[in-house]
N, C-alpha and C positions, 0 to 999 in steps of 0.2 A: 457633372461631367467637366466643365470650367474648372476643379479644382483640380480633375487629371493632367487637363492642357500644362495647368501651374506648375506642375511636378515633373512635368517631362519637357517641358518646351519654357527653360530657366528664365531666358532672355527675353519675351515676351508671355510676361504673366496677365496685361488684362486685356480685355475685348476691344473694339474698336471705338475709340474716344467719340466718338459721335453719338453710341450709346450712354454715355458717362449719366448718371442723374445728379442734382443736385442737390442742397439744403432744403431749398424749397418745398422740393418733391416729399420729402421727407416727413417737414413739418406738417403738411397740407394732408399727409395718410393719416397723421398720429392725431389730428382733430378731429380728423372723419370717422376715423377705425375706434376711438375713445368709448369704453361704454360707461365710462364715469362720465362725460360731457354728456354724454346723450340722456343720460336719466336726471342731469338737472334742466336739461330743455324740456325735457318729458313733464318735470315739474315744474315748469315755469309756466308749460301750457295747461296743466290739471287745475294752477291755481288762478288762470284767466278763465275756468269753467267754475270754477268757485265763487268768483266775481258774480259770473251770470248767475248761479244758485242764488246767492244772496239777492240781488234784483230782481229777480222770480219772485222770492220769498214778502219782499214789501210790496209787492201790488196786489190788488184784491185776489182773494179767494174765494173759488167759487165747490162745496161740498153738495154731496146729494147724503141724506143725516135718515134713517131709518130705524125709532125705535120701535118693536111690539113686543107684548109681554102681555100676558093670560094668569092669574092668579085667583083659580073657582074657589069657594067656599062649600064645603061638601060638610052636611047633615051639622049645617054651625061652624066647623072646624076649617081657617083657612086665614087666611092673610088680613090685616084689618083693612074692609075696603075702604076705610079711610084713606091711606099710603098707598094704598095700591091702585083704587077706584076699580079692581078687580081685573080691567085689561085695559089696553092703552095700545095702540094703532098710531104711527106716524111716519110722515112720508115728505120730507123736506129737501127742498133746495137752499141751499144757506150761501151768502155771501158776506165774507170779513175779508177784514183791514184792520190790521195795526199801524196808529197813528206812527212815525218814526219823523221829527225837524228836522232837516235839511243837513243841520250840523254836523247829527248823530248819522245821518247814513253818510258824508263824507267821511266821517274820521273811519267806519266799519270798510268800506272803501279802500280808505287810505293802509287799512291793515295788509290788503290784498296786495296793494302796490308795492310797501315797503318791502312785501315776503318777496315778493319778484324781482325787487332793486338790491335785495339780500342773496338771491339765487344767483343774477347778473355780476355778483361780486364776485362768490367764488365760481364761477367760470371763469372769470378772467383770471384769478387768483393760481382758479387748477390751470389755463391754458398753459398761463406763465410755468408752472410747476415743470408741466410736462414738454411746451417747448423746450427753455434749459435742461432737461436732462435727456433730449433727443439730441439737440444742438451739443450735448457734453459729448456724446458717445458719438455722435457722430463728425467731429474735428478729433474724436481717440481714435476713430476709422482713420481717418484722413491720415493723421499720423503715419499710420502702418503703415498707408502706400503710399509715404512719402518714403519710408523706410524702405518697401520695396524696390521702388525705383531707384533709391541709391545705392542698395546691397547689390542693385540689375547690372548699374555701372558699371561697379568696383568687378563683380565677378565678370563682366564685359572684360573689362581690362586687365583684368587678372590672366583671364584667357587664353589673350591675346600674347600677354607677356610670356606666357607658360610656351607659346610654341617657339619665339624669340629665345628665349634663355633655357630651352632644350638643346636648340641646334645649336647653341654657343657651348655650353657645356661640354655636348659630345665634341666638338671643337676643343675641346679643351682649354677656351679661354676661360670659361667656371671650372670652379669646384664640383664634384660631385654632391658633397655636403651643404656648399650654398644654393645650388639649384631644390636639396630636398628640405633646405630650411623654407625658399619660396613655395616650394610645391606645398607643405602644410600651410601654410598663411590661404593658398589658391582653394584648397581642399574647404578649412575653416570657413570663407566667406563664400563659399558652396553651403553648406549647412547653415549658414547665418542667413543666408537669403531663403531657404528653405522655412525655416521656422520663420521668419518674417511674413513670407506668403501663410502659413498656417496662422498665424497672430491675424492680419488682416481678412483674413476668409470667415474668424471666431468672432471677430469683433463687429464683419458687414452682417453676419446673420443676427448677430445680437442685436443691431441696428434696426432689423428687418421686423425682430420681434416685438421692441419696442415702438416701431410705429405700428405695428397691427399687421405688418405685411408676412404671406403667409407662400413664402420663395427662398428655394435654397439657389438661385444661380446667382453666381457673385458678380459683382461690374465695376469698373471703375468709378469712382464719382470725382466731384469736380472741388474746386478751394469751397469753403463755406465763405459765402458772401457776409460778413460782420463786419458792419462797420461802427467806428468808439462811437460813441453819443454826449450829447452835450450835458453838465450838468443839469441833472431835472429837477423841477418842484417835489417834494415829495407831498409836499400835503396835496398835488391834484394828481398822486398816482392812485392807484388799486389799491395799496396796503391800505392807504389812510382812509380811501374813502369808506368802506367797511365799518371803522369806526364811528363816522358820522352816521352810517346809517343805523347803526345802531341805538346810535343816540336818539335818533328821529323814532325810532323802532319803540324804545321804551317809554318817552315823550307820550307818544300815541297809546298807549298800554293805557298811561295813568288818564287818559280822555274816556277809554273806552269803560274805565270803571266807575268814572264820575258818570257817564250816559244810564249805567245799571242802577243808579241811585236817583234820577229824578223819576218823575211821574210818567206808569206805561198806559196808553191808551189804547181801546182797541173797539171797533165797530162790527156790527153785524146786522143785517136781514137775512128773515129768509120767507118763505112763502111754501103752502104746500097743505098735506092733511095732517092732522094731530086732534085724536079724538082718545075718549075714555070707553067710548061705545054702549054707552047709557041712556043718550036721552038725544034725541035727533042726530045720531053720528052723518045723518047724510049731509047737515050742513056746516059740519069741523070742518072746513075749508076756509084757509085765512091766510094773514102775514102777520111775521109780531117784527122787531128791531129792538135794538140795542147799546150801550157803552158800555165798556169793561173800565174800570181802571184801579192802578196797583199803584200806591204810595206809598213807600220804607219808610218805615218810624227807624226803628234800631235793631241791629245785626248786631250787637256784640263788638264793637270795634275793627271787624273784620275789613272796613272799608281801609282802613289806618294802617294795618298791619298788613293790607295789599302793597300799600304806598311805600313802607318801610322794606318790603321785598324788592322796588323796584330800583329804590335807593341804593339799595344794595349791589346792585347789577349796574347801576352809574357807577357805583365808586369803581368798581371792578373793571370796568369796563376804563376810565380815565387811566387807571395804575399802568392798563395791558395798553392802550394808547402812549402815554408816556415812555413806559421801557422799549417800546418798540421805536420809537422814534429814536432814541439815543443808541440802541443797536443799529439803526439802518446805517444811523451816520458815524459810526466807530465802522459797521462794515465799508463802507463806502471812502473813509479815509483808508482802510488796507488796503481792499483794491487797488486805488489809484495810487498806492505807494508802493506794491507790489508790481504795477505795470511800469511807473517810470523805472525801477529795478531794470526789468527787462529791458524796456528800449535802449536803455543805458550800454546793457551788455551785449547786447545782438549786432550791433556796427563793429565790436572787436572781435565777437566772434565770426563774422562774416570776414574781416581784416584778415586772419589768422589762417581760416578755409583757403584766401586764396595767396598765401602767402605758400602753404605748404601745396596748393595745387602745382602752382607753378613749381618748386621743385621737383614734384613728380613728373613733370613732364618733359623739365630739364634731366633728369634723369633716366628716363624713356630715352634719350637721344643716346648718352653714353653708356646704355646697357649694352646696345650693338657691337659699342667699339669696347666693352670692357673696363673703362673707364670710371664706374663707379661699383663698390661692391652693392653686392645682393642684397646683404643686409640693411645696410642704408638705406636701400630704395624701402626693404620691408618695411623699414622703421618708418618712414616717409609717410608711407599706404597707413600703417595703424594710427599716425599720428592726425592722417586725412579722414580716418576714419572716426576717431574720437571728437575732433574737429565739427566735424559736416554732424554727428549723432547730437551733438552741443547744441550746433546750429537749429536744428532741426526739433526736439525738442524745449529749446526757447519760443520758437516762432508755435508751437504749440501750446503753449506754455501762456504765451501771449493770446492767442483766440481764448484759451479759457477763460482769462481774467476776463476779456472783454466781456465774454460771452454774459458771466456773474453780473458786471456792472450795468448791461445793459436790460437784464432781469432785473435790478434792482429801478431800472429807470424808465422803464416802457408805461 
């Protein structure tokens, strides 16, 4: 319904600025509404219950163990009651423990952690993603209704002149030809505000989409608050740390496989009935205990050619550290050469806006008395216009760059 207002009521296109939302508002949906963030918190919490699994898994065990089994021998013909002792009855409670050093369940531990400090990365990695491209569209929002409000102006003003330089005309101090030269120029930036209001209405729903927001009414919003930032470390931002954890990630790998090669230990009792049913079954009641233990002789080198996989994934891993470091800082010199650009040319262009403002406005005076032609002033207005559209896309121009560099430096 808002976009009807727009359409028919030129000169005030948005709601009441007190309504206005801001950047903030924006960023704070698209984290919330994220179903990509949500499913690595999802997994960040599955693997603090994997944690607990695992610390289950090394404290004792306690089983109830129930074998029985009947093998008659019928006319000779039957199982050798040697192996079988013909039937077997048992009814146990069993408790084991596998030995695990203190070391070995740190590092198994530590696996848990690193996945978690590996999840913690690209969240921050996707926040970053997805802030900068809500922050993008939404300073290309802003744009628009910066565009609006200046097309609001100009057709203000245009307006206003169209009723001045009618009654002069029929006065015959115009032309009828220079009044219908203005009148097109009046008509044009009728239709340029039009489509402005339509560009700004496509780009807040867009806006809306991208945060999660699920609303077609449109509203004004407010400047995005960006401000530059100072050069950063890179080695203690997001990108790099990733890398380190990786490192720690594979480190940890080659622990976990040295753990599979020493000596596994492992205990038991248990206590209960276990009988054959032959010869006083009523007093098989007893406890036996236990040690298990596994010593690897030789696996075939497989331990070596785990190591040489893991190598592998270092080197890989140092190549994609490397190149990325030397693109951050080739991105990050464009940037900052691309913004002084800008600051450079936005005080001239701002010089220029109010250079031909005030013509126009000096010209405002001597439209009355006839004293300037029409054309002139038209010329004046397109030239205010190309002017302030200059302006105006610099100063956008300028949030985006920031916006990049401060993505590269948070």
């Amino acid at each position: 319904m808002k976009m009807l207002v727009f359409m028919v009521v030129i000169s005030m296109p948005f709601i009441s600025p007190a309504q206005e939302k801001d950047l903030h508002y924006f960023l704070e949906m698209a984290k919330q509404n994220s179903p990509l963030l949500n499913d690595y918190r999802n997994q960040i919490l599955s693997l603090q219950l994997d944690s607990m699994i695992l610390r289950a898994s090394l404290r004792t065990r306690v089983d109830f163990i129930s074998n029985n089994s009947y093998a008659p021998i019928i006319a000779g013909y039957g199982y050798d009651e040697a192996i079988t002792n013909i039937a077997q009855v048992s009814a146990l409670v069993q408790a084991s423990k596998n030995i695990v050093s203190r070391n070995n369940r740190a590092t198994q531990y530590r696996t848990f952690s690193l996945q978690s400090r590996s999840l913690y990365d690209t969240i921050a990695l996707s926040e970053q993603d997805l802030l900068r491209t809500v922050t993008e569209q939404y300073i290309t929002t802003y744009g628009d209704q910066l565009a609006v409000t200046f097309d609001g102006e100009i057709y203000d003003l245009l307006k206003k002149e169209d009723v001045i330089l009618k009654k002069l005309t029929q006065a015959s101090i115009y032309k009828q030809t220079d009044y219908l030269n203005f009148y097109v120029t009046f008509q044009q930036q009728q239709l340029t505000l039009l489509q402005s209001l339509m560009q700004y209405t496509t780009d807040y729903l867009t806006l809306n989409y991208m945060a999660g927001i699920v609303d077609t009414v449109v509203e004004k919003i407010a400047r995005p608050s960006i401000n530059d930032t100072a050069q950063f470390d890179f080695y203690h931002s997001v990108f790099f740390r990733r890398y380190i954890t990786d490192s720690l990630r594979l480190e940890n790998e080659k622990r976990l496989i040295d753990y599979e090669y020493k000596p596994k230990i492992g205990t038991f009792v248990n206590t209960g009935y276990n009988s054959t049913m032959t010869f006083q079954p009523y007093k098989n009641f007893g406890v036996s205990g236990g040690v298990n233990i596994t010593l690897p002789i030789y696996d075939n080198h497989q331990k070596q050619l785990r190591y040489n996989q893991i190598n592998l994934l270092e080197q890989s891993r140092r190549v994609n550290r490397d190149f990325y470091v030397n693109q951050y800082n080739q991105q990050i010199r464009q940037l900052n050469m691309q913004l002084h650009a800008t600051d450079d040319l936005v005080p001239r262009i701002q010089e220029q806006v109010r250079y031909v403002r005030t013509l126009i406005e000096a010209n405002e005076i001597q439209l009355q008395t006839g004293d300037v032609k029409i054309t002139d002033h038209v010329m004046a207005i397109n030239n205010y216009l190309a002017a302030r559209n200059l302006l105006n896309q610099n100063l956008i121009s300028r949030l985006k760059i920031v916006n990049q560099i401060n993505y590269w430096n948070r």
